[in-house]
N, C-alpha and C positions, 0 to 999 in steps of 0.2 A: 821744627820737630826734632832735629838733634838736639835741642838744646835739653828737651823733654826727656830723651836717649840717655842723654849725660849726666842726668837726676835721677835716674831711673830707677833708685834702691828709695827713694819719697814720693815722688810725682808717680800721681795717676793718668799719666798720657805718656804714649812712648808712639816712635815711628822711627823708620829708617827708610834711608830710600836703597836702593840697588840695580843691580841691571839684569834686564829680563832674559830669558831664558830662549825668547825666541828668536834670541840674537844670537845663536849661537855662530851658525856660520857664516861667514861674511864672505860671499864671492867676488872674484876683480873678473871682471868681463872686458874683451877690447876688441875691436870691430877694425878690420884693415879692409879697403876696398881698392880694387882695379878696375885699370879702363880696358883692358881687355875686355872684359864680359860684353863692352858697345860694342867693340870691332866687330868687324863685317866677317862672317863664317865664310868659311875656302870653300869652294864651288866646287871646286875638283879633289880625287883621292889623295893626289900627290902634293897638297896645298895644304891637307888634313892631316897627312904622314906630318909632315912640315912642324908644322903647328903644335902638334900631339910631340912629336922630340922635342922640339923647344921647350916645351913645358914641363916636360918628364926632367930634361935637365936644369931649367931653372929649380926645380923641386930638392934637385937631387945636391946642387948648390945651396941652395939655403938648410938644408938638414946636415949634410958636414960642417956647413961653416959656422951657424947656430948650436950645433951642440955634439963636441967629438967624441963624447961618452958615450957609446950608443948602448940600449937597453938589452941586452942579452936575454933570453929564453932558454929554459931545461929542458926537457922532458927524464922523470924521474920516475921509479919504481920505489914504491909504500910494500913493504911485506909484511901481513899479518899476520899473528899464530892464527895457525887454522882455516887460513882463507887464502882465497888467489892473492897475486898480488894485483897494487891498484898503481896506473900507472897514470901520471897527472903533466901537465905542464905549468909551469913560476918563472918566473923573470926575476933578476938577479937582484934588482931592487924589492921582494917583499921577504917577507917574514919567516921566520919558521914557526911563530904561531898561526899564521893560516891556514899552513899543512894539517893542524889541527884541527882547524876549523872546515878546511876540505874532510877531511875524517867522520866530522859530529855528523854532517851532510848527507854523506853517504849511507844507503839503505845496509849495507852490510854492516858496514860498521857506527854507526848511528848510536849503539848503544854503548859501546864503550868509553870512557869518562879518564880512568887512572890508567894512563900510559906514559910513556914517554921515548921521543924520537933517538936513535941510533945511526951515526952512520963512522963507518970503519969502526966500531968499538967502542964510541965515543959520544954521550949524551952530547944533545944539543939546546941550546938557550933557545927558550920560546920567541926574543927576542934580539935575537940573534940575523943579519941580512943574508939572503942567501952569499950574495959575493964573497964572504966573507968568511964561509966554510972555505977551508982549506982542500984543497983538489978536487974541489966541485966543475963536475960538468956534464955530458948528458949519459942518459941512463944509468946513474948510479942508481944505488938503491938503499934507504934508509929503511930500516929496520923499527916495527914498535914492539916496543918491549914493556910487560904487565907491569908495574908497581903495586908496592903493598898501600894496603889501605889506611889511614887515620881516619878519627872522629868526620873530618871536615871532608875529605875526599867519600867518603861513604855517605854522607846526608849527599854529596852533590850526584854522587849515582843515583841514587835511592831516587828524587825529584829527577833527575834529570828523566829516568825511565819514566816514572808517573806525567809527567808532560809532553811525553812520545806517546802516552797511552791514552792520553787527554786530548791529544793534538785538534782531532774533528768536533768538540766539545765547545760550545759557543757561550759556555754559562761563566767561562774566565772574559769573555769580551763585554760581555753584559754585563757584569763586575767592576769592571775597568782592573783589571788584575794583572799580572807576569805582562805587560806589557802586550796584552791580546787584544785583539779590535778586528770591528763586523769589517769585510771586505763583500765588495760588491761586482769584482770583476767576472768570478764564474757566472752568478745570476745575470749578467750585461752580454756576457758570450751565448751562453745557451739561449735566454729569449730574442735572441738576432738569429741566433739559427732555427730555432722552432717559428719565425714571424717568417723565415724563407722559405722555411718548408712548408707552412699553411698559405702562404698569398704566392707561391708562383705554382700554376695549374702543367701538369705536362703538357710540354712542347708537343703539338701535331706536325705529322712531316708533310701537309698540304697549307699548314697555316706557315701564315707568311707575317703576323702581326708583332708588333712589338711591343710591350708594356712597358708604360708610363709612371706606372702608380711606383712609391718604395717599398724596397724589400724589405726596412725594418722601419712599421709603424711605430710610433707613439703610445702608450696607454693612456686609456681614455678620460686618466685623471687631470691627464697635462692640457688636454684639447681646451681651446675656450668653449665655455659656457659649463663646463664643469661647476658643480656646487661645492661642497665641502671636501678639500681632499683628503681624503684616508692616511693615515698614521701608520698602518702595516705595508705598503711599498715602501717605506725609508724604513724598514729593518730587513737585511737581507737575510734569511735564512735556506742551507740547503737542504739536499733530498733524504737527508739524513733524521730530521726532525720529522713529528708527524704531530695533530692537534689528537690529543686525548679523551676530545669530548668538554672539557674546560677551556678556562682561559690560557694554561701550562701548557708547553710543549715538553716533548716525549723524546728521546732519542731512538730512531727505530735500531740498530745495529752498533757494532763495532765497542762495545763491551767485554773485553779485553779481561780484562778482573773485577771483582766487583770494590773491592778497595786495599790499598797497601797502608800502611800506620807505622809509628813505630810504638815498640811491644812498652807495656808498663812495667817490665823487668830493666829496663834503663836507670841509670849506668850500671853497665856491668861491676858487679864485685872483685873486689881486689885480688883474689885468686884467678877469678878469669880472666881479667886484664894481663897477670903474667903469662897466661897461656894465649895471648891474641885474641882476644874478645875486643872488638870494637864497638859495634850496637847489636841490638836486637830488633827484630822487624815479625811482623804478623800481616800475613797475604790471606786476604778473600778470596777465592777460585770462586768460575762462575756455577762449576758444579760441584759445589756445595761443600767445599771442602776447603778445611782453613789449615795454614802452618805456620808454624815457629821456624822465623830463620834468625842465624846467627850472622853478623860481620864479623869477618875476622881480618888481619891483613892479609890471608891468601886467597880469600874471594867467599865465598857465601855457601853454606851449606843449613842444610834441615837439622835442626834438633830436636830433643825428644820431648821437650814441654808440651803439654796437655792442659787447656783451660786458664787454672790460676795456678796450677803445681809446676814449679821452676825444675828443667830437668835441660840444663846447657848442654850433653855430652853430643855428641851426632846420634841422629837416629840410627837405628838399626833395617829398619822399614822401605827406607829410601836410600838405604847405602851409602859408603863413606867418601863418597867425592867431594873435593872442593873445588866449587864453579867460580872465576873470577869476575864476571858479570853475572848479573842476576838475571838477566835476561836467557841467558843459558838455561840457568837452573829453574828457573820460570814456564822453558819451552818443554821440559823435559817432565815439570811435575804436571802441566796441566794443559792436553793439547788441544783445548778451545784456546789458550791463550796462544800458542805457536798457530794457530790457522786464521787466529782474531788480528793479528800482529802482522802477518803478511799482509793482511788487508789492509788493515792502517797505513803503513809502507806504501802500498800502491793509491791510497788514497792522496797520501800527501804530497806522491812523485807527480801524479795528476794535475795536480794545483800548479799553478803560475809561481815564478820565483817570488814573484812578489806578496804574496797571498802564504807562504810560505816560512817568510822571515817574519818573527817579531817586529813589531811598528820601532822607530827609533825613540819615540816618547809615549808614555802612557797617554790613551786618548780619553776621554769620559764624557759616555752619553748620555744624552737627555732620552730621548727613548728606546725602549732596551724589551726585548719582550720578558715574558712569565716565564721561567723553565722552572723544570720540575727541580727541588732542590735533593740532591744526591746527598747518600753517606759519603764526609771525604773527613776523613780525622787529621788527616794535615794542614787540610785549608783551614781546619778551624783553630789547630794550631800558631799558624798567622797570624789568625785575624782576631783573636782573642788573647794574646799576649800582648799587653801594653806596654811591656817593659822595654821591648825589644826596637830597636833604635833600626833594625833594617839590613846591618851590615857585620855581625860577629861571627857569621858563615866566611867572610872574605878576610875581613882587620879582627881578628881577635882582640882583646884588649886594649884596642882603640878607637878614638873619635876623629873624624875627619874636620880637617881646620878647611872648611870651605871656601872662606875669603881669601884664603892662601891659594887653595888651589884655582879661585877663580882667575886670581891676578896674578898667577905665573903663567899660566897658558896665555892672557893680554900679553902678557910681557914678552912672549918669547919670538924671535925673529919671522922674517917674514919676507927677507929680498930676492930670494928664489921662490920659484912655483914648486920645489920639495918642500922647501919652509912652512909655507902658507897652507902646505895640504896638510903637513904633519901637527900644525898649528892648528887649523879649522879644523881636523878630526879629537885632538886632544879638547879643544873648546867646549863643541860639542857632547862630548865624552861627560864632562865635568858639568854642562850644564842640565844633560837628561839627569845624571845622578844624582843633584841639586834641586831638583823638581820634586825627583820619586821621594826624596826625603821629607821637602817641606809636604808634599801631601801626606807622607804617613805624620809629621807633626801635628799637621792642622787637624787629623781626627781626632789624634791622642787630645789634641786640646778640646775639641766639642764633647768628647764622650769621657770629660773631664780626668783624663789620666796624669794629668801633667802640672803640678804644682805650679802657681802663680806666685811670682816676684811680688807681688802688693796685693796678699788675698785682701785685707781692709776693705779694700774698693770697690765699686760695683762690677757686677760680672762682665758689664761689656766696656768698662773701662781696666781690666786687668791685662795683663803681660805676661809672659812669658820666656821663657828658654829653654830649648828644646836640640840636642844633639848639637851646639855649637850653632843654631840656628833662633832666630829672634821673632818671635809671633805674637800679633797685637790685634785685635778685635778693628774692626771699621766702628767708629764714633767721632760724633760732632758735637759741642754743647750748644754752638748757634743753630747750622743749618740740617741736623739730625743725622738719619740715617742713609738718605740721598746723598748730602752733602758727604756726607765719611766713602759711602762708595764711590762717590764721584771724585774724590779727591785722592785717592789709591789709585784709581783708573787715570787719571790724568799726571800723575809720579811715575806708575808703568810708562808709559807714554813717553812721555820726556826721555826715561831713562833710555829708552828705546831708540829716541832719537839722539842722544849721545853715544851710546855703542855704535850708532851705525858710522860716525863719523871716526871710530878706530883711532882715538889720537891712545900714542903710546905712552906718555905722560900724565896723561888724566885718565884718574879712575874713577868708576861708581862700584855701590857692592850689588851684591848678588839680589836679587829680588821678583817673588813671586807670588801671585793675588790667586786665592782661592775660595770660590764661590761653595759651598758645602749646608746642606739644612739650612737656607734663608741665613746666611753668616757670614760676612767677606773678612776673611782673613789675610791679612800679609805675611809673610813669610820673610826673611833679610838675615844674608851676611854680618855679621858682628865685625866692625873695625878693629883692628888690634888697638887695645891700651884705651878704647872708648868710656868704658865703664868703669877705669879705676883714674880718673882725674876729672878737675873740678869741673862745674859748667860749659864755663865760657874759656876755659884755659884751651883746646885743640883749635878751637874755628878762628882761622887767622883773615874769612874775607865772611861777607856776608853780616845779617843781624843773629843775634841770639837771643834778642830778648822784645821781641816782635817790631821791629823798626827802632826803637829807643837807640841804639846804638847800632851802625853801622861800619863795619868795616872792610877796607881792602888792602890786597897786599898786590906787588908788584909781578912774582912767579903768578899767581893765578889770574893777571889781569894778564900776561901773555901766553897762557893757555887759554885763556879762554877766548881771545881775539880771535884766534882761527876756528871756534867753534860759533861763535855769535855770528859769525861771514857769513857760514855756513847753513848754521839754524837760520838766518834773514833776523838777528834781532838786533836792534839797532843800540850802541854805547851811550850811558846816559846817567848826569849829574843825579846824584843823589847826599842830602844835610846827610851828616855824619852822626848828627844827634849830639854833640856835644856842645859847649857853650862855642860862641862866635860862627859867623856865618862858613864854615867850611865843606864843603863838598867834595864827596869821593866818587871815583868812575869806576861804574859797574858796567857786566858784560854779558847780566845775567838779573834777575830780580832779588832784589834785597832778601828775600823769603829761602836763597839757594845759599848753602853753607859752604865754605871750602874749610876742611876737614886734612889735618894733617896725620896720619898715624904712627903707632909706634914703629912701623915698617919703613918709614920716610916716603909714602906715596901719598900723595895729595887727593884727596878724594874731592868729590862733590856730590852734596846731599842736597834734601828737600825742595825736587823742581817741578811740585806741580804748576807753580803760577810760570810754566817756561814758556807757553804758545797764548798767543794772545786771544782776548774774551770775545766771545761772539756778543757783541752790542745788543743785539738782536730778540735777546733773549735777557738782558738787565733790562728793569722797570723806571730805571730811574736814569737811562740812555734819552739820548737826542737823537730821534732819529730822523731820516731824510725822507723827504712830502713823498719817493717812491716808497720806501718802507711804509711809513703811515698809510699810503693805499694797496698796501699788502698784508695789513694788522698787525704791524710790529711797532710797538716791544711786546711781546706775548711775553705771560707766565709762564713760571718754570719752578720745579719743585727747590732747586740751591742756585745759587751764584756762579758755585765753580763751570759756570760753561767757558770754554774753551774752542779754539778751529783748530781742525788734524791739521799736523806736517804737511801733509800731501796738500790740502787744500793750501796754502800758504807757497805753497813751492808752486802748485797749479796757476797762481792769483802773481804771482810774481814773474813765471815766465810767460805769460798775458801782458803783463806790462811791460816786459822787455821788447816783446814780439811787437807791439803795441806803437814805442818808441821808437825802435830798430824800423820800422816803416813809414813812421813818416819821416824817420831824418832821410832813409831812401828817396820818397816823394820829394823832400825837398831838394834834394840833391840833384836828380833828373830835371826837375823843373830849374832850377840853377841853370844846370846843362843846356836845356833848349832855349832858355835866352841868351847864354852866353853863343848859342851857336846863333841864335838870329843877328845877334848884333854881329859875329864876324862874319856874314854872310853879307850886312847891307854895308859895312865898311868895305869890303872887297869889292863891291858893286860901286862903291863910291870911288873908288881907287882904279878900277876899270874907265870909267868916266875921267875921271882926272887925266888918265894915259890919252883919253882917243882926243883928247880938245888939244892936247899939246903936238898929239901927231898931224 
């Protein structure tokens, strides 16, 4: 399939392989055990004192002498215009971008967005460690201080408030949107406690009985003998929603505005730009009353526009304040929204931390209920802009080199537990934002926004490139459309099982399978310098031109050694294809490319043939008189079948376990003959002594 990659400006087939996304983090786990936990517990107090010091001081030994850097803790004071101050605790290893993040949290200050920290006079770097402020220690107090506004920092208020106002709104999860998805935890707590409240009967102070039954039943769909189960217990919805009479759900409360937009007088004109005009915005109140607001860099106030007639000045009506959050000026023009807003606040503090936070990865469900669909002119802003690549809010004038960023976070160290976390947080980091991408790709490609590399072709043999990202249709010319999704599915796979073995040395690219309108799409990291040289010039092991020629080279035959261990695949002669009987040794199937880029990292591409074929399932297999009295080789829509990892690693320590026991059994059996024969030689040798005595 790289070879197809490397043609790719003629050939109508492309593919890439990469590495999945749900590898982001890679934990190291390690299990230390004592023989303490046998020992026999002290009978007496003074045996428990005993015991209990011993162990407090081995404890207190192994933490000085493992690590003499000890973790320090603040306690610090936040002061905000116009609020109490907030008084928090940090540890000297995190951030000063957290503080902000404690900030966003907080019901008070929630709504604030454009600030920035102060402490003695002196901004501080969002990324900055605490140790590392200069005469830090505890109950200082950093200061926030307003900043004026730009284009970028005012769309990020603007949404950020409309997603505080949105927060109890379930039609972004049902979407698969801003990273929102159904939780189930409040609906799991409340019917455990209305199941305790309905099945235990008051206590009588003459009964003496104890009940048996549980306090939290089952519903009745789980029970066996249940017929068909119902489709609406797997969508949790709360008390918020109500049924309308149709198949749509209603939101009964918590309607806050009826919608915020931004005004059709965008961009500002060049005279209000010198005067601080930033944007323009128009607010729905729920009674009934609309405004014209202005961004400025000093925070937001009412102007005099009316309808379609442009009147920038401030009003007169609503006085000449400038509010620095909008939410100020919001509570003050419309006081369903300040009494709507506390509520919200108290709803979300309600909620579990988890229930709470955005999911770490967009989730998307298969069933979602009907909501009623709302006016929101922003979301339809989103979602109807094709042009929009996802990211000119954050990198103005730039496109993000994914493959780079993938394989500098592989790269980066790891031989401390700071390493390895700062490592798996940045990984992750890059690989959610690598996802959200290729899914807003892969729409723009169905809903044909995105210009094909080889329109000539047929539709489901065309390609693409999309934001530095490479996306190719699922197609097979032998085994169709089975065969193409099965053969994506089994590349994930592989590539999956190569991330997880973490060699620093070998890379794969980015890559991500997306299921969309009966359409499986991949998605893939571009190699540097892939597409501007010839064919077969990068791939120094593997074939290129479907077995005809075979190649391997020496660096990737010992990278790959320690992966083939690993994976269980076993090293094996392969013709070279060329004249005279010569044979190369692979480590990996002839069909897996090693790929050198312009970066000097050695990649490895196209492994779906990496885990071996389920027999089982080829027609044209031999199989054993048990299979044939099981009905195998059964039909199968493609070829590409394959056995998971898991099964493979399950099937081999089975055979170890296997081995490992009978060489035991033989070894005991060993044992007790060697011990009968010294037993009857020393019986012989007793006799030999009594006839001579």
């Amino acid at each position: 399939m790289a070879s197809e990659l490397l043609n790719a400006q003629t050939s109508d087939k492309l593919l890439l392989n990469e590495k999945t996304l749900s590898d982001t983090v890679i934990n190291d786990s390690g299990h230390e055990s004592s023989g303490s936990l046998s020992a026999e517990l002290p009978s007496t107090p003074e045996g428990e004192k005993k015991q209990h010091d011993a162990f407090t001081n081995t404890i207190e030994e192994k933490l000085s002498s493992s690590d003499s850097n000890e973790t320090k803790f603040f306690r610090v004071k936040i002061a905000v215009p116009g609020g109490e101050n907030i008084e928090v605790q940090i540890s000297d290893g995190d951030i000063v971008q957290e503080l902000y993040q404690m900030l966003l949290e907080k019901d008070s200050t929630c709504h604030r967005t454009c600030f920035r920290l102060y402490y003695e006079g002196n901004p501080l770097d969002q990324f900055t460690e605490i140790k590392n402020i200069p005469n830090i220690q505890d109950q200082v107090v950093f200061t926030v201080v307003e900043e004026p506004y730009n284009i970028r920092e005012a769309r990020t208020h603007v949404r950020h408030l409309r997603e505080i106002v949105r927060s109890h709104d379930i039609s972004d999860a049902a979407n698969g949107v801003e990273f929102a998805s159904f939780t189930c935890l409040s609906q799991i707590t409340q019917a455990v406690d209305e199941n305790r409240k309905s099945a235990r009967p008051p206590l009588s102070s003459n009964s003496a009985e104890i009940r048996s039954e549980p306090d939290c039943l089952p519903p009745y769909w789980l029970l066996p003998g249940c017929g068909e189960v119902p489709l609406k217990p797997l969508i949790p919805l709360n008390s918020n929603y109500k049924n309308n009479g149709s198949e749509s759900l209603t939101p009964n409360s918590f309607q806050a505005i009826r919608q915020i937009y931004f005004s059709s007088f965008n961009p500002p004109p060049g005279p209000r730009k010198i005067k601080g005009d930033v944007l323009y915005l128009v607010v729905d109140c729920v009674e009934e009353r609309r405004f014209h607001i202005t961004c400025c860099t000093r925070g937001f106030f009412v102007n005099s526009s009316v309808g379609d007639v442009f009147k920038p000045e401030k009003s007169s009506v609503y006085g000449n304040r400038i509010y620095h959050s909008l939410f100020d000026l919001l509570s003050d023009l419309s006081p369903h929204f300040k009494k709507t807003f506390s509520q919200i606040l108290k709803t979300r503090a309600d909620k579990h931390i988890f229930e709470r936070l955005p999911a770490p990865y967009q989730l998307y469900h298969w069933i979602v209920p009907l909501v009623d669909n709302k006016l929101d002119q922003m979301r339809a802003d989103d979602q109807i802009q094709p042009f929009r690549v996802g990211f000119e809010d954050h990198m103005p004038g730039q496109i993000r080199d994914w493959n780079e960023e993938l394989q500098t976070t592989h790269d980066m160290p790891q031989t401390t537990f700071a390493e390895r976390l700062c490592r798996d947080r940045a990984r992750f980091k890059v690989n959610a934002d690598f996802l959200q991408a290729c899914v807003r790709g892969a729409l723009a490609v169905i809903d044909g926004s995105v210009l094909s590399i080889n329109p000539a072709d047929e539709p489901k043999m065309q390609m693409f490139i999309w934001n530095n990202i490479f996306l190719s249709l699922g197609f097979d010319e032998i085994g169709g459309d089975a065969a193409a999704h099965a053969s994506y599915s089994a590349d994930l796979a592989a590539v999956q099982a190569y991330a997880h073995i973490d060699d620093p040395k070998l890379h794969t690219c980015g890559m991500a399978v997306i299921d969309l309108r009966g359409c499986r799409i991949m998605a893939q990291s571009i190699i540097p310098g892939i597409l501007d040289r010839e064919q077969h010039e990068p791939i120094v092991y593997g074939s290129f031109d479907s077995g005809k020629t075979v190649l391997s080279n020496d660096v990737y035959a010992q990278l790959l050694q320690n992966s083939s261990e690993l994976l269980k695949i076993q090293p094996h002669l392969v013709w070279n294809g060329k004249e005279g009987d010569e044979y190369v040794k692979l480590f990996s199937s002839y069909e897996s490319k090693g790929i050198i880029g312009n970066d000097r990292r050695h990649y490895l591409m196209d492994l779906l043939r990496t885990f071996p074929p389920d027999v089982n399932f080829l027609e044209d297999a031999e199989p054993t008189e048990k299979a044939k009295a099981l009905g195998f080789p059964r039909k199968f829509p493609h070829k590409l079948v394959y056995l998971r990892q898991e099964l493979v690693d399950t099937f081999v320590d089975a055979k170890i376990y296997e081995n490992r026991k009978s060489v035991n059994s033989a070894k005991n059996k060993e044992n007790v003959e060697n011990k009968t024969e010294g037993e009857v030689k020393n019986d012989k040798d007793a006799n030999v002594k009594l006839l001579m005595i």
